[in-house]
C-alpha positions in Angstrom: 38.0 60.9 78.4 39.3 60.5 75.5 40.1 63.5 73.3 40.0 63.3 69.6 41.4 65.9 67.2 39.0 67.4 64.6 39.3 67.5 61.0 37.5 69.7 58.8 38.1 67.6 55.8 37.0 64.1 57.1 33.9 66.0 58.8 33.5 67.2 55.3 34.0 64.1 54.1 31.3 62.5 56.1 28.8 64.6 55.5 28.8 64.4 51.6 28.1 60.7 52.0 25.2 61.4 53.9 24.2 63.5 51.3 24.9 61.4 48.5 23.0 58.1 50.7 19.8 60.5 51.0 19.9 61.8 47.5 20.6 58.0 46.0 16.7 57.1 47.8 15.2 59.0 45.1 16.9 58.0 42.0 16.6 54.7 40.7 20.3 53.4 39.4 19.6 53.3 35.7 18.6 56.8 35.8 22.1 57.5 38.0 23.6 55.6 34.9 22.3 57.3 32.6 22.9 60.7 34.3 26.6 59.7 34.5 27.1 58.7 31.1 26.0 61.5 29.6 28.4 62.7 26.8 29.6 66.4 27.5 33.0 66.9 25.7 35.3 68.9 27.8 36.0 72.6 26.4 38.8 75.3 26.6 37.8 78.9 25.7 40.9 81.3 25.3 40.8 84.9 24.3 44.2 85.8 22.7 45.1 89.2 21.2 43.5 88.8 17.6 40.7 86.1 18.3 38.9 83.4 20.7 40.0 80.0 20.3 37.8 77.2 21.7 39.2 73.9 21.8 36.9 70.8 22.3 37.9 67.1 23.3 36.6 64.9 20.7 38.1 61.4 21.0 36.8 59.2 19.0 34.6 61.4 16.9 34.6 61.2 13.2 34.8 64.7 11.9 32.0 64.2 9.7 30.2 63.6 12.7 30.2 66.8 13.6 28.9 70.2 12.6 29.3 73.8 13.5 26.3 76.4 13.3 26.2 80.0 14.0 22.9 81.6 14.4 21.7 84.5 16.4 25.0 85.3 18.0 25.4 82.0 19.4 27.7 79.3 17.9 26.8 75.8 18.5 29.2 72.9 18.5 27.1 69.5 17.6 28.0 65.9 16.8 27.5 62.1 17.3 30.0 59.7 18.8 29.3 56.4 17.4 29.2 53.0 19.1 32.0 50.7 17.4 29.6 47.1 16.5 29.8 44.8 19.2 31.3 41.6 18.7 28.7 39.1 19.6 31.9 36.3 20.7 32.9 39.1 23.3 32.0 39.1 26.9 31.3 43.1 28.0 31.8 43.1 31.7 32.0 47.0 32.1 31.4 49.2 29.5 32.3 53.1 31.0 32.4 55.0 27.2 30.1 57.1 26.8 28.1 57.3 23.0 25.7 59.1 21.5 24.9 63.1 20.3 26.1 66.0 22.2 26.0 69.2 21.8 27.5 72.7 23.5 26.7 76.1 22.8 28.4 79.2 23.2 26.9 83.2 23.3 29.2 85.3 21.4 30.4 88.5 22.2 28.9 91.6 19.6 33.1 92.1 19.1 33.5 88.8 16.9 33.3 88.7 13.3 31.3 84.9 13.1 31.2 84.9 9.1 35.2 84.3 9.3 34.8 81.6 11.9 36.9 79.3 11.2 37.7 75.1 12.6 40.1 72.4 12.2 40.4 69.0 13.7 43.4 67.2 14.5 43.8 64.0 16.7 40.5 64.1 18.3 40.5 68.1 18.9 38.3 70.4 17.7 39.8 73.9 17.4 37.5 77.1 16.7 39.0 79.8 15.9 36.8 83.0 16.1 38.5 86.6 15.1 38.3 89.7 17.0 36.3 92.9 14.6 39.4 95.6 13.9 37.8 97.9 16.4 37.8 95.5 19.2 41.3 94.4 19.1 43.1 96.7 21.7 45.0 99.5 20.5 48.8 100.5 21.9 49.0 104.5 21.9 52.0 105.9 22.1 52.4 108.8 25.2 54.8 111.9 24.2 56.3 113.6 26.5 56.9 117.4 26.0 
């Protein structure tokens, strides 16, 4: 007998092809391809002392493309990234860009003040910056000793 040593990662491995082979019977491949080409620009949220800052990755994105809204607490990033005109004398083999609108949404916290929101865009990034109300922004207290 033969003994062979067990790996948890290739039995993992294994498995999630199974997985992925039964769940591929139901879906048709252009609606996999469509699925997978959805347009979902990455985000980084970061709360610093005196304000969030959300950063979104925008490559290729005109900034007139895109527009920021704030309504009901909940600030919403949306925008259009635009097919550059095909060249009929080109021969597309693979095209793996993804085009069209997208949009993310974000609740804000009650501690924000959202009429000074404000937004730049530099190489493709979208920075929001979002400051803190006076009261939220933590307070150092100084401890006497007697």
């Amino acid at each position: 007998m033969t003994l062979i040593r067990w790996s948890p990662l290739t039995e993992f491995a294994h498995r999630q092809k199974e997985i992925d082979r039964m769940c591929n019977c139901f879906h048709n491949d252009t609606l996999a391809e469509d699925v997978a080409k959805t347009l979902l620009p990455a985000v980084d949220i970061v709360e610093r002392e005196n304000d969030f800052n959300i950063r979104v990755e925008l490559p290729g994105v005109d900034k007139k493309d895109v527009k920021i809204t704030v309504q009901n607490d909940v600030l919403t990033i949306k925008g259009e990234k635009k097919q550059e005109d095909e060249k009929k004398s080109d021969n597309y083999y693979q095209v793996e860009r993804c085009y069209g609108t997208f949009q993310r949404s974000f609740t804000l916290p009650t501690s924000v003040a959202s009429d000074k929101i404000d937004a730049s865009y530099n190489n493709g990034v979208l920075t929001v910056s979002i400051p803190k109300l006076e009261e939220a922004k933590p307070k150092e207290i100084e401890v006497k000793v007697k």
